[in-house]
mmCIF entry with sequence, helices, sheets and N, C-alpha, C, O atoms, coordinates in Angstrom:
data_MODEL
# 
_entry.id   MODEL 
# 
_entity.id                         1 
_entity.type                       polymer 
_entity.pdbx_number_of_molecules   1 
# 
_entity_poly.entity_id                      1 
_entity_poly.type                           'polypeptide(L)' 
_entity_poly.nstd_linkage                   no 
_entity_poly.nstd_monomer                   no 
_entity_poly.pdbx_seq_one_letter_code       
;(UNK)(UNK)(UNK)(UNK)(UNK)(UNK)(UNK)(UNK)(UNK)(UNK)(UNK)(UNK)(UNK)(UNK)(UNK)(UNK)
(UNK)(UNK)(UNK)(UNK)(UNK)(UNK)(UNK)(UNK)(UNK)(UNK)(UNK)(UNK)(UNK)(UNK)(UNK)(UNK)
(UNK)(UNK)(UNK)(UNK)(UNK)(UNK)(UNK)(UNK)(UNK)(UNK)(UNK)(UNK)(UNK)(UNK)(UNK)(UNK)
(UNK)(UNK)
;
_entity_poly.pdbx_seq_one_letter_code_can   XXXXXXXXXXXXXXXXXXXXXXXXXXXXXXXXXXXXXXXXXXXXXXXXXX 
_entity_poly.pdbx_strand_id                 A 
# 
loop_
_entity_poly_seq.entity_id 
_entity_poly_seq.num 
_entity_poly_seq.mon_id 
_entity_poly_seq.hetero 
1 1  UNK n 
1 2  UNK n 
1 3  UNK n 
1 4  UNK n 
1 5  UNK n 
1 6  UNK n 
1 7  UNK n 
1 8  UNK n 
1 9  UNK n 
1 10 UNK n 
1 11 UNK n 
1 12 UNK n 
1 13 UNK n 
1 14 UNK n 
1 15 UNK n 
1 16 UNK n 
1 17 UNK n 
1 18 UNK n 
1 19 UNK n 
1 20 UNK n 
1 21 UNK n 
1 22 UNK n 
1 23 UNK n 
1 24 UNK n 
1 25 UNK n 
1 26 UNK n 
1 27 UNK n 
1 28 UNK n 
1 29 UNK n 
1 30 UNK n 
1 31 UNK n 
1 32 UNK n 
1 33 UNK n 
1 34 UNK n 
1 35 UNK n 
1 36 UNK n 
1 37 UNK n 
1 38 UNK n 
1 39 UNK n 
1 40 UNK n 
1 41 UNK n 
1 42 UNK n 
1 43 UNK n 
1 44 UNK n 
1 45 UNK n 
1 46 UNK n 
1 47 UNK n 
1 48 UNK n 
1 49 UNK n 
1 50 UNK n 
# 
_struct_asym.id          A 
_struct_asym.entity_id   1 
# 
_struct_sheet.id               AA1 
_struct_sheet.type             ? 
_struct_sheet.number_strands   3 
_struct_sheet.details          ? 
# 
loop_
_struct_sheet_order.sheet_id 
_struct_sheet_order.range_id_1 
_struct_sheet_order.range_id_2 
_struct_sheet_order.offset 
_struct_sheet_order.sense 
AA1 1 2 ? anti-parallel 
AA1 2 3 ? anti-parallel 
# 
loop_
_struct_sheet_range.sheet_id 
_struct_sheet_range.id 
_struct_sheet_range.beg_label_comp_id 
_struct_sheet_range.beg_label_asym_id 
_struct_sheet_range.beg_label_seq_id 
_struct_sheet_range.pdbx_beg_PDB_ins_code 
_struct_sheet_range.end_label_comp_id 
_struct_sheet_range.end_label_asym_id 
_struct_sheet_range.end_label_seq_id 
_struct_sheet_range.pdbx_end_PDB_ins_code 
_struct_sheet_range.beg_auth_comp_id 
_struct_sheet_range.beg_auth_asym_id 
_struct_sheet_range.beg_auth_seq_id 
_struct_sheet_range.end_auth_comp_id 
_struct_sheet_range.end_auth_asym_id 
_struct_sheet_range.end_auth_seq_id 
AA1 1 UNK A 12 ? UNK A 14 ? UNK A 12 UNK A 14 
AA1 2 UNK A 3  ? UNK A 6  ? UNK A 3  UNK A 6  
AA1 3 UNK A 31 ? UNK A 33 ? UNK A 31 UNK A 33 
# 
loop_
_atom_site.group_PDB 
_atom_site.id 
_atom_site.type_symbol 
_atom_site.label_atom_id 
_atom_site.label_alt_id 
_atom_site.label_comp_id 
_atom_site.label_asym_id 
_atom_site.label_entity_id 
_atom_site.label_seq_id 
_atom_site.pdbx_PDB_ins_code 
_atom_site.Cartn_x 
_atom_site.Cartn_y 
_atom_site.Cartn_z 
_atom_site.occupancy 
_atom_site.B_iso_or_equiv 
_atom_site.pdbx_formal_charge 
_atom_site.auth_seq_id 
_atom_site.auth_comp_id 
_atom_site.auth_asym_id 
_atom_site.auth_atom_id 
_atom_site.pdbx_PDB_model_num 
ATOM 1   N N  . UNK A 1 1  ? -138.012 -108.234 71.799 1.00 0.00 ? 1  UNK A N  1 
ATOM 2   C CA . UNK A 1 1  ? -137.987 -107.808 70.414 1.00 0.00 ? 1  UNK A CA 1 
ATOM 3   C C  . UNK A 1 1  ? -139.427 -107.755 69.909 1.00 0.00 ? 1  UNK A C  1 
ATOM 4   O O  . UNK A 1 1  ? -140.399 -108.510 69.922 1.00 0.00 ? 1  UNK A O  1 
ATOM 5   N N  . UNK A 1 2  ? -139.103 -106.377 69.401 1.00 0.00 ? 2  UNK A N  1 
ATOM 6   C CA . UNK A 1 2  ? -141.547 -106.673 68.506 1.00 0.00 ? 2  UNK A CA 1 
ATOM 7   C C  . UNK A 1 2  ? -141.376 -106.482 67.321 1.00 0.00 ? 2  UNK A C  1 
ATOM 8   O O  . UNK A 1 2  ? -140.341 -105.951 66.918 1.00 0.00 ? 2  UNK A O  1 
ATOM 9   N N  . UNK A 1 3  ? -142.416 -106.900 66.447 1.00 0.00 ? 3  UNK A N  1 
ATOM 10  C CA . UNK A 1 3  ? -142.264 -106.778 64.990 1.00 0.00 ? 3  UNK A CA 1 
ATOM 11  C C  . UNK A 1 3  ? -143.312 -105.598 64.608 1.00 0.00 ? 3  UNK A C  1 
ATOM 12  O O  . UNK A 1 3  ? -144.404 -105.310 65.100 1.00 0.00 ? 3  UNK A O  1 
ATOM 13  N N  . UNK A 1 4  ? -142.598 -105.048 63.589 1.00 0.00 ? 4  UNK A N  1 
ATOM 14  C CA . UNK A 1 4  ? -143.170 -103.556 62.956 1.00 0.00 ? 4  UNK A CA 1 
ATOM 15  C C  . UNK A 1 4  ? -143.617 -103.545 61.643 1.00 0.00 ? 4  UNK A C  1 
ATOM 16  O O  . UNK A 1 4  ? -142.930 -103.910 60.689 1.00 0.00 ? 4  UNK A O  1 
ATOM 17  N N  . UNK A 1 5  ? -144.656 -103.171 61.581 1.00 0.00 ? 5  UNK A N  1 
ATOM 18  C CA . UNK A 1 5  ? -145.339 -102.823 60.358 1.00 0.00 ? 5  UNK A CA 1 
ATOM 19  C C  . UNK A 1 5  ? -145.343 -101.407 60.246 1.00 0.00 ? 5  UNK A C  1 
ATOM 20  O O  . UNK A 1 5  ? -145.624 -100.486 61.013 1.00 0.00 ? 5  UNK A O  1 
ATOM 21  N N  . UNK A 1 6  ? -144.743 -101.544 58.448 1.00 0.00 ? 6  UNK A N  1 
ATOM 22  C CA . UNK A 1 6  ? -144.779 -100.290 57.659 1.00 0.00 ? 6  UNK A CA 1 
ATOM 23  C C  . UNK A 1 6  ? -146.056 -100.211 57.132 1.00 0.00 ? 6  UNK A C  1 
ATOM 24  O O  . UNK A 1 6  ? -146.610 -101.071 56.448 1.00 0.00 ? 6  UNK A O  1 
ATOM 25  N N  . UNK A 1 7  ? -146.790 -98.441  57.708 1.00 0.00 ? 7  UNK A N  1 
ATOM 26  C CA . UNK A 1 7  ? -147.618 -98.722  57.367 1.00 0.00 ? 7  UNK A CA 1 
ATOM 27  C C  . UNK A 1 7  ? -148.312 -98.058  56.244 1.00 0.00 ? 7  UNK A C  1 
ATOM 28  O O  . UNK A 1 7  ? -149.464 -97.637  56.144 1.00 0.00 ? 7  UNK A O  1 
ATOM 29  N N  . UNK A 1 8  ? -146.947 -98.080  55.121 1.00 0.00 ? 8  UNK A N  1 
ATOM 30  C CA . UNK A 1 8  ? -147.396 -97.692  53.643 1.00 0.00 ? 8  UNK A CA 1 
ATOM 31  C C  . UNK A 1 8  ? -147.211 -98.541  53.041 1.00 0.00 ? 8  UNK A C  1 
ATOM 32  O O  . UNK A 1 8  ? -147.771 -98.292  51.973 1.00 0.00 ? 8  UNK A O  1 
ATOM 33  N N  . UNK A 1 9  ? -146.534 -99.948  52.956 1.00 0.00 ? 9  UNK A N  1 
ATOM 34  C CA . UNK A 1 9  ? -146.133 -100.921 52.432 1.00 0.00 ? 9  UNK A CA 1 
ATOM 35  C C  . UNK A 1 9  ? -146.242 -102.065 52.674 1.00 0.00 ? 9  UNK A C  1 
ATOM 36  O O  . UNK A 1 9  ? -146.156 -102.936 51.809 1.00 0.00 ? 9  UNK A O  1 
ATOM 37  N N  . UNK A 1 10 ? -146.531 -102.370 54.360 1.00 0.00 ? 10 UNK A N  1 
ATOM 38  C CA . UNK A 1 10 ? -147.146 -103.566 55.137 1.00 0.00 ? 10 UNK A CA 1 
ATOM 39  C C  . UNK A 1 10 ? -145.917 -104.167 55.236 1.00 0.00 ? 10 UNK A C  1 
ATOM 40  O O  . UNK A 1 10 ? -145.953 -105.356 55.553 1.00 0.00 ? 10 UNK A O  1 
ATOM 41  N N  . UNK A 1 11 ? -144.774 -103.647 55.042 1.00 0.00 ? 11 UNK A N  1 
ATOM 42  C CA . UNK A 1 11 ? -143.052 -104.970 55.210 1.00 0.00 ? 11 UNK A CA 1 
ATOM 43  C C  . UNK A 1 11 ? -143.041 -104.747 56.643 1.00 0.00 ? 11 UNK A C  1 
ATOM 44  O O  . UNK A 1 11 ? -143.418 -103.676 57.118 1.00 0.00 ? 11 UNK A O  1 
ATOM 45  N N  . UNK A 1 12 ? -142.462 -106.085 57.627 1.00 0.00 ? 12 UNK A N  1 
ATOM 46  C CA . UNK A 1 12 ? -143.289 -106.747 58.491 1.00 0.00 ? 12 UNK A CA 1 
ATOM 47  C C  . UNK A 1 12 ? -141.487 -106.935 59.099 1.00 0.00 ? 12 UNK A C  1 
ATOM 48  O O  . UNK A 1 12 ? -140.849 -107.778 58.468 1.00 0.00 ? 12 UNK A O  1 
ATOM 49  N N  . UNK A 1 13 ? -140.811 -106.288 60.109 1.00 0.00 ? 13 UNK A N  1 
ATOM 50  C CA . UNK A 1 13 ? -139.291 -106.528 60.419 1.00 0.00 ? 13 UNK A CA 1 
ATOM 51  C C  . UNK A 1 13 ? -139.575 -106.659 61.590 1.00 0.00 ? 13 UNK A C  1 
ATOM 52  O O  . UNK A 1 13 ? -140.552 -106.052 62.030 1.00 0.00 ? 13 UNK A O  1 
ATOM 53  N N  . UNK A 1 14 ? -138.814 -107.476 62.408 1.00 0.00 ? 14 UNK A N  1 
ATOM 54  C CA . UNK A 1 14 ? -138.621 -107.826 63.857 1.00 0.00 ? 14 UNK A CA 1 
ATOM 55  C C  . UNK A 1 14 ? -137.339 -107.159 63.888 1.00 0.00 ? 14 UNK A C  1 
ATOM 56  O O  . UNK A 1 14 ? -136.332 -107.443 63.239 1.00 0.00 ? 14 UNK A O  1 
ATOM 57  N N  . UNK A 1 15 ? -137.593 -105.806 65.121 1.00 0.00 ? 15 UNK A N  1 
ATOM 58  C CA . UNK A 1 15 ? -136.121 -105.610 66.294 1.00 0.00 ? 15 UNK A CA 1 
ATOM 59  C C  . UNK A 1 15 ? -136.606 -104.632 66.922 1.00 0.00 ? 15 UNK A C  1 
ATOM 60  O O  . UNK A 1 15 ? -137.654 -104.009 66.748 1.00 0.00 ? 15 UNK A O  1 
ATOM 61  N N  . UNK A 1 16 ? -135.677 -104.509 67.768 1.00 0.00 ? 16 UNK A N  1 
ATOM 62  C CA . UNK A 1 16 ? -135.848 -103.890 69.112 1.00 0.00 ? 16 UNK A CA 1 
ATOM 63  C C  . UNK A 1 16 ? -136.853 -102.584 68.701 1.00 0.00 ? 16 UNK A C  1 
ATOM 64  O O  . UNK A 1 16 ? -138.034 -102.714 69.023 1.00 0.00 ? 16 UNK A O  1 
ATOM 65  N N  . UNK A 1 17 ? -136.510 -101.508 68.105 1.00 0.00 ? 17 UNK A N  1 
ATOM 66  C CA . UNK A 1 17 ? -137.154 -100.403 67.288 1.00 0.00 ? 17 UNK A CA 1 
ATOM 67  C C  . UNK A 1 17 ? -138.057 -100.069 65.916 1.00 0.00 ? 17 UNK A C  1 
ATOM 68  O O  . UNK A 1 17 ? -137.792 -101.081 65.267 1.00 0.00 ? 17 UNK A O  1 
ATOM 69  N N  . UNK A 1 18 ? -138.399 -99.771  65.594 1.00 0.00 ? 18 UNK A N  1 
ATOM 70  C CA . UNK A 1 18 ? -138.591 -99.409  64.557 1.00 0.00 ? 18 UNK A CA 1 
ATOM 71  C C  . UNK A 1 18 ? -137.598 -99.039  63.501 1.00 0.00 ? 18 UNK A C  1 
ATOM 72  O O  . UNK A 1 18 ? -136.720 -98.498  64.173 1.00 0.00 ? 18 UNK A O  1 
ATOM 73  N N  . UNK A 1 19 ? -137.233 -99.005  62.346 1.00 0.00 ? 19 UNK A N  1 
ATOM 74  C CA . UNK A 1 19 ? -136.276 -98.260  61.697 1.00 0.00 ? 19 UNK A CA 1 
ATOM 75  C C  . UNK A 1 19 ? -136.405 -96.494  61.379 1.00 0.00 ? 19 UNK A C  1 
ATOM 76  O O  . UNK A 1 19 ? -137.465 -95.907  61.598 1.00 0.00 ? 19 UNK A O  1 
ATOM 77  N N  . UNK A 1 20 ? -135.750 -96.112  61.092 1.00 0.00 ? 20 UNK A N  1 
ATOM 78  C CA . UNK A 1 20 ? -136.193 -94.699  60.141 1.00 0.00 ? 20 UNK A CA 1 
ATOM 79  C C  . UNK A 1 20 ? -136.712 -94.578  58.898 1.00 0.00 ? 20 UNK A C  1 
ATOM 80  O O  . UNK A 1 20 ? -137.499 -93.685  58.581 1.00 0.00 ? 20 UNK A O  1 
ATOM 81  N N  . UNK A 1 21 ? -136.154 -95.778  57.877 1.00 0.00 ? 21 UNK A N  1 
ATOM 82  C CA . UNK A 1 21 ? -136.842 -95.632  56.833 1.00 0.00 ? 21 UNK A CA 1 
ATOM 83  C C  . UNK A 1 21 ? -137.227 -96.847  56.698 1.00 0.00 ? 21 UNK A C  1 
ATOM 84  O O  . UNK A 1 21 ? -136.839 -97.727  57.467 1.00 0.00 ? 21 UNK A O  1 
ATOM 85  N N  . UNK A 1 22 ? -138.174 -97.105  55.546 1.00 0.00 ? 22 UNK A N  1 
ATOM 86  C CA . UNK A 1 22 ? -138.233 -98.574  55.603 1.00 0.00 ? 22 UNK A CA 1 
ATOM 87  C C  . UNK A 1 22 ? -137.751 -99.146  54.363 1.00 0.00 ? 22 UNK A C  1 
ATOM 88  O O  . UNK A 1 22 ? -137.896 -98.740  53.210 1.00 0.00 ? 22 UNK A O  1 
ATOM 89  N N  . UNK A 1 23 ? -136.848 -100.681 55.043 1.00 0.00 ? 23 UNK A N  1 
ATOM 90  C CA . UNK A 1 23 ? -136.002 -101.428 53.823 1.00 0.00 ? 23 UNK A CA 1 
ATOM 91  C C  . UNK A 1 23 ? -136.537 -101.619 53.153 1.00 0.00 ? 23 UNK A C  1 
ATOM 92  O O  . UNK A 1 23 ? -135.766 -101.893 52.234 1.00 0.00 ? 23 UNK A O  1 
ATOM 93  N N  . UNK A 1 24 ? -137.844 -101.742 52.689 1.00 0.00 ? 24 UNK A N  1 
ATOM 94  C CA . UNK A 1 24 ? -138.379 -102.044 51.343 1.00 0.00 ? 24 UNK A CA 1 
ATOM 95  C C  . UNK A 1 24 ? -139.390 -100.784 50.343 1.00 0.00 ? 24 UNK A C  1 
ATOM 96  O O  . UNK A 1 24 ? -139.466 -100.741 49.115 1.00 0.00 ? 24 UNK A O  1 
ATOM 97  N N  . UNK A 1 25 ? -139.993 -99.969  51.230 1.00 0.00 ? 25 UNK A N  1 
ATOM 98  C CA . UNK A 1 25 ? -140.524 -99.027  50.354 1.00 0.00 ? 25 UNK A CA 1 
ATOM 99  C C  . UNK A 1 25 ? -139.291 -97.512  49.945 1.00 0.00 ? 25 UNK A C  1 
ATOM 100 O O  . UNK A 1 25 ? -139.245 -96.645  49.072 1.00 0.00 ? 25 UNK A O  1 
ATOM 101 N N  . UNK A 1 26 ? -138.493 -97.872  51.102 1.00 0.00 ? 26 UNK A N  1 
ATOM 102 C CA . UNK A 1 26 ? -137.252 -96.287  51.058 1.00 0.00 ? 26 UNK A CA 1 
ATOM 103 C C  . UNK A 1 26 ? -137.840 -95.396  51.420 1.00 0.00 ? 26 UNK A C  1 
ATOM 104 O O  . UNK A 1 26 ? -137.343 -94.284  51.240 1.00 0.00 ? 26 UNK A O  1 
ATOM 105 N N  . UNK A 1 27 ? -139.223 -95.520  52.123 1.00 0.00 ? 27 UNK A N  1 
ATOM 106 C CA . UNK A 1 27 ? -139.357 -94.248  52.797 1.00 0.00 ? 27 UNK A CA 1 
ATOM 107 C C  . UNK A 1 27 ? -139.734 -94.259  54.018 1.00 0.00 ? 27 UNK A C  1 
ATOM 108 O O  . UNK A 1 27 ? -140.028 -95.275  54.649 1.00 0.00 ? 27 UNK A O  1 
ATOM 109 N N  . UNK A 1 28 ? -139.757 -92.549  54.644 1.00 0.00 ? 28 UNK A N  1 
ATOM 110 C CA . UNK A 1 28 ? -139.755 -92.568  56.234 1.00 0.00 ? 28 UNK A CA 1 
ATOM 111 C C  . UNK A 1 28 ? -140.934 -92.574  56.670 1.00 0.00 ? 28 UNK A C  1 
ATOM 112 O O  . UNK A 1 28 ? -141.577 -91.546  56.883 1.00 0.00 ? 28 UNK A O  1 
ATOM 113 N N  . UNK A 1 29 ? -141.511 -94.178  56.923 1.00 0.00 ? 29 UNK A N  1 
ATOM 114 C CA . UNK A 1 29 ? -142.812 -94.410  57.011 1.00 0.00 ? 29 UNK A CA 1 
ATOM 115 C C  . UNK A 1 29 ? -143.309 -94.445  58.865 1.00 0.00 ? 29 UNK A C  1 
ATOM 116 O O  . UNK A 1 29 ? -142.378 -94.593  59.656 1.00 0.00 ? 29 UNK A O  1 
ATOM 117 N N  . UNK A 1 30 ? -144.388 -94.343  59.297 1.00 0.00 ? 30 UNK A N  1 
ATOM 118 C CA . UNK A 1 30 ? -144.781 -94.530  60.729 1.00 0.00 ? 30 UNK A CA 1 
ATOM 119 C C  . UNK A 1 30 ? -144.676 -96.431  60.668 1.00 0.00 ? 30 UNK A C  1 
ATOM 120 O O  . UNK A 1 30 ? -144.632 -97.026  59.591 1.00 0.00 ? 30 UNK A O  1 
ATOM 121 N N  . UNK A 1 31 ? -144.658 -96.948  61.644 1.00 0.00 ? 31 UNK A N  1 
ATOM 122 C CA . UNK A 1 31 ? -144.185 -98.169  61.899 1.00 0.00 ? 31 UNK A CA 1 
ATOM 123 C C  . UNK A 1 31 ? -145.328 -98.554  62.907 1.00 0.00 ? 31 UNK A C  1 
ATOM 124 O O  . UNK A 1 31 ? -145.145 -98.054  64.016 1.00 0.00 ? 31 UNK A O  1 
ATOM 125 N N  . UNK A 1 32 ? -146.337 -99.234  62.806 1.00 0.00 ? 32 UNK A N  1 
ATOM 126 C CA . UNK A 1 32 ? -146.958 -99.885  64.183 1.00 0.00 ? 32 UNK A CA 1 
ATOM 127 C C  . UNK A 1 32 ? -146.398 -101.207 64.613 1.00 0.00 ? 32 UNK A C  1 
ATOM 128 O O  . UNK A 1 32 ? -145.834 -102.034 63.897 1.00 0.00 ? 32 UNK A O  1 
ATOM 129 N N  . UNK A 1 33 ? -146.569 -101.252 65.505 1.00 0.00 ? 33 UNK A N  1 
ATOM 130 C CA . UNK A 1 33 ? -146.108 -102.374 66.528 1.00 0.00 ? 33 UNK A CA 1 
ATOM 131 C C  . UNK A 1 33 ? -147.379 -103.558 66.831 1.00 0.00 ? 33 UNK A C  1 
ATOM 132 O O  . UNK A 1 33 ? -148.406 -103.492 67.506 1.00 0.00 ? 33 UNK A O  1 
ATOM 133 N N  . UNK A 1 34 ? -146.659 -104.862 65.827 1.00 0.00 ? 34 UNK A N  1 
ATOM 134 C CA . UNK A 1 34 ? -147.767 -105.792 65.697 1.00 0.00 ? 34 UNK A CA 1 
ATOM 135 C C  . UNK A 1 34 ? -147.695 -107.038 66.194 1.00 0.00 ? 34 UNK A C  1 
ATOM 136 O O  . UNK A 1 34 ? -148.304 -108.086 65.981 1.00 0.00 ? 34 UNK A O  1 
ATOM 137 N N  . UNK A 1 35 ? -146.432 -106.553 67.216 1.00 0.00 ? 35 UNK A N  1 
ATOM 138 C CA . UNK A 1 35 ? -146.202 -107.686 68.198 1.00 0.00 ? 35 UNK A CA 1 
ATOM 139 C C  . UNK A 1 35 ? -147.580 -108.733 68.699 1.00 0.00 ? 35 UNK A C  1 
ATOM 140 O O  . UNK A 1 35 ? -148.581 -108.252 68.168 1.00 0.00 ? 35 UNK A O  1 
ATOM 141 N N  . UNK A 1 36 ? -147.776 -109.379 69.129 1.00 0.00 ? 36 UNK A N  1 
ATOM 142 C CA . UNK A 1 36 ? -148.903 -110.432 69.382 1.00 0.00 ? 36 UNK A CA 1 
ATOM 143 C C  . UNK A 1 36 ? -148.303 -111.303 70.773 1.00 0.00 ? 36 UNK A C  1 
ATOM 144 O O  . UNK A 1 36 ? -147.472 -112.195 70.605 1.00 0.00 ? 36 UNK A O  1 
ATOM 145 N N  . UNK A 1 37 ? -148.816 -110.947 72.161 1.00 0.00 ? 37 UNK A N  1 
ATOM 146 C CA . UNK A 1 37 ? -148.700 -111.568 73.133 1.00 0.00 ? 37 UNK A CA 1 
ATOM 147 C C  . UNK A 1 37 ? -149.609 -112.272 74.095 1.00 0.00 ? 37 UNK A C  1 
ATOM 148 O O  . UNK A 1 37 ? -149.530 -112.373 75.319 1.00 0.00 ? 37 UNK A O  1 
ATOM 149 N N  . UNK A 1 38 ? -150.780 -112.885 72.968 1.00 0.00 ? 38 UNK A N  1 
ATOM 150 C CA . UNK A 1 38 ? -151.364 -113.754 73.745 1.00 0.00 ? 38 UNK A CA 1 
ATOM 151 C C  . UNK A 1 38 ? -151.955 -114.435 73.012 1.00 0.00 ? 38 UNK A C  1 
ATOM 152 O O  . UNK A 1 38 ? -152.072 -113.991 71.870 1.00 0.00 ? 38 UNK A O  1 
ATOM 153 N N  . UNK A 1 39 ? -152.612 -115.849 73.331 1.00 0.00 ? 39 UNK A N  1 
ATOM 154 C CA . UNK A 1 39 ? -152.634 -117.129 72.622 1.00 0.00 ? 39 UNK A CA 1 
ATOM 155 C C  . UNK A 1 39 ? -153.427 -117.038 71.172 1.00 0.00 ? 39 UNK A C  1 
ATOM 156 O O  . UNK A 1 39 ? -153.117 -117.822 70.274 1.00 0.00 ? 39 UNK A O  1 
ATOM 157 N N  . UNK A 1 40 ? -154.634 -115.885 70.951 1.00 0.00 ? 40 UNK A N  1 
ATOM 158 C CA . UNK A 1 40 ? -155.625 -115.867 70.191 1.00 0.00 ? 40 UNK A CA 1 
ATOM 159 C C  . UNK A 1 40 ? -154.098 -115.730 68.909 1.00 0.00 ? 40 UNK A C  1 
ATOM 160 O O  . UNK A 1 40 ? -153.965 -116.886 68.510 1.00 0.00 ? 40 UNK A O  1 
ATOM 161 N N  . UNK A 1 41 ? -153.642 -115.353 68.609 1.00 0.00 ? 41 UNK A N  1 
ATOM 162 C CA . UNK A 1 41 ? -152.181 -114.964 67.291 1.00 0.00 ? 41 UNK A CA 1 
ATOM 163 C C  . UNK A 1 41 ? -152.308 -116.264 67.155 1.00 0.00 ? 41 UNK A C  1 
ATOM 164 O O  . UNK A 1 41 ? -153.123 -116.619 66.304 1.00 0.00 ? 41 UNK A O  1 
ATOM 165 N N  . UNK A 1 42 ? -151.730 -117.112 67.756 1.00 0.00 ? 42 UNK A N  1 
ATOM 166 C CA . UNK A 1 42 ? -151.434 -118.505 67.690 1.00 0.00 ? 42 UNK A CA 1 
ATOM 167 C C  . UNK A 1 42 ? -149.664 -118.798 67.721 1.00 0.00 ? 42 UNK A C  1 
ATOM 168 O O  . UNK A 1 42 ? -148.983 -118.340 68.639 1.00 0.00 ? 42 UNK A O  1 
ATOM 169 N N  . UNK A 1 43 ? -149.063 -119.613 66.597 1.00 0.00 ? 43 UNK A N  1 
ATOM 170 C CA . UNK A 1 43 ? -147.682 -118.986 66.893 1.00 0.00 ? 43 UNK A CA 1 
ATOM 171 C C  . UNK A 1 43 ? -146.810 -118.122 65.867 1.00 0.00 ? 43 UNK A C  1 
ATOM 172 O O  . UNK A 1 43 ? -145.601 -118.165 65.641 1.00 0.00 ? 43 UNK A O  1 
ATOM 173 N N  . UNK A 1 44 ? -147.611 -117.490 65.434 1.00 0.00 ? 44 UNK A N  1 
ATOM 174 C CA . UNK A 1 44 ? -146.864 -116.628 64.691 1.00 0.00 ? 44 UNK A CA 1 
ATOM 175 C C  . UNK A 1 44 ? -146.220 -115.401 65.700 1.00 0.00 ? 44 UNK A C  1 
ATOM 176 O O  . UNK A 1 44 ? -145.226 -114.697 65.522 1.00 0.00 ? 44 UNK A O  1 
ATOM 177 N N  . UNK A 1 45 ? -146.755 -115.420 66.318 1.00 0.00 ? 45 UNK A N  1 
ATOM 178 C CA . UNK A 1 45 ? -146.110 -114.248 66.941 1.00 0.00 ? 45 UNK A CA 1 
ATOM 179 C C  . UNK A 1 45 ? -146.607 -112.787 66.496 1.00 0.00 ? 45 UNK A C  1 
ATOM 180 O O  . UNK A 1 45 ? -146.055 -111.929 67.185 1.00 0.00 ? 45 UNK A O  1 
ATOM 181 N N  . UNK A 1 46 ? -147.297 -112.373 65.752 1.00 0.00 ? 46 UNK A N  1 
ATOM 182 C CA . UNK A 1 46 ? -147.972 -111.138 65.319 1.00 0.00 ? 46 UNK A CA 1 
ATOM 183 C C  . UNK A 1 46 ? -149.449 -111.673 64.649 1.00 0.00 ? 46 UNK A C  1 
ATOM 184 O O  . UNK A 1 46 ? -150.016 -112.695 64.261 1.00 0.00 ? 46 UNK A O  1 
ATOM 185 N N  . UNK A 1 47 ? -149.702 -109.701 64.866 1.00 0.00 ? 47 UNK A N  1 
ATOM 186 C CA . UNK A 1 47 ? -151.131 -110.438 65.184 1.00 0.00 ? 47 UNK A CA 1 
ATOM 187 C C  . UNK A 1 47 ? -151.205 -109.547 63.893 1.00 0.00 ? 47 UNK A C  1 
ATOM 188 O O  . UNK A 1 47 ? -150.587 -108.551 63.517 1.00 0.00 ? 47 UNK A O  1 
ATOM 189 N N  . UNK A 1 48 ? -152.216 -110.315 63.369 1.00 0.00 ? 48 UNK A N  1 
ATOM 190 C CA . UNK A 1 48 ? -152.356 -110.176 61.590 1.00 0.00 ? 48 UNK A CA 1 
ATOM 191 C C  . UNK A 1 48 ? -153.841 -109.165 61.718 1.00 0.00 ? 48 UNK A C  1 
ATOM 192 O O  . UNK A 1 48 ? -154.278 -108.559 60.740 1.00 0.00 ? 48 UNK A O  1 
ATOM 193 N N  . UNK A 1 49 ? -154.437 -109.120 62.960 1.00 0.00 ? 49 UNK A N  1 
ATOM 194 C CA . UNK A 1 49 ? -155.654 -107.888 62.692 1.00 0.00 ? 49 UNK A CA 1 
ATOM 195 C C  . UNK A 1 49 ? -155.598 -106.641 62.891 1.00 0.00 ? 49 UNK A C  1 
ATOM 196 O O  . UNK A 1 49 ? -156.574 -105.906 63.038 1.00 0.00 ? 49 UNK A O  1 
ATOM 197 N N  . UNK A 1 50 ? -153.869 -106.158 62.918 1.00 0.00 ? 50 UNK A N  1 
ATOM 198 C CA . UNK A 1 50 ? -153.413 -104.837 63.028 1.00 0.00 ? 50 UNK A CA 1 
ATOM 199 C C  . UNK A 1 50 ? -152.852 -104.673 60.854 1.00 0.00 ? 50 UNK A C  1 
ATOM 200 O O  . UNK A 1 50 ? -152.370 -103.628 60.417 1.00 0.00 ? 50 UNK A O  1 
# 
């Protein structure tokens, strides 16, 4: 599972995909993938310099 950033609004959802729109702005935003898989994240699990 990776977590996605909207990247007109910054709302931050973990799942398998991306959505189509996004639950918090309502629109059909591009989504990056801010998954975080190695120790420098720490444990958040995403990496906050995307």
């Amino acid at each position: 599972m990776g977590e996605w950033k909207c990247q007109n609004c910054g709302y931050k959802i973990q799942a398998e995909t991306p959505p189509e729109e996004c639950p918090s702005c309502k629109q059909k935003c591009e989504f990056a993938d801010v998954s975080c898989y190695i120790p420098d994240c720490g444990a958040t699990g995403s990496d906050e310099r995307l």
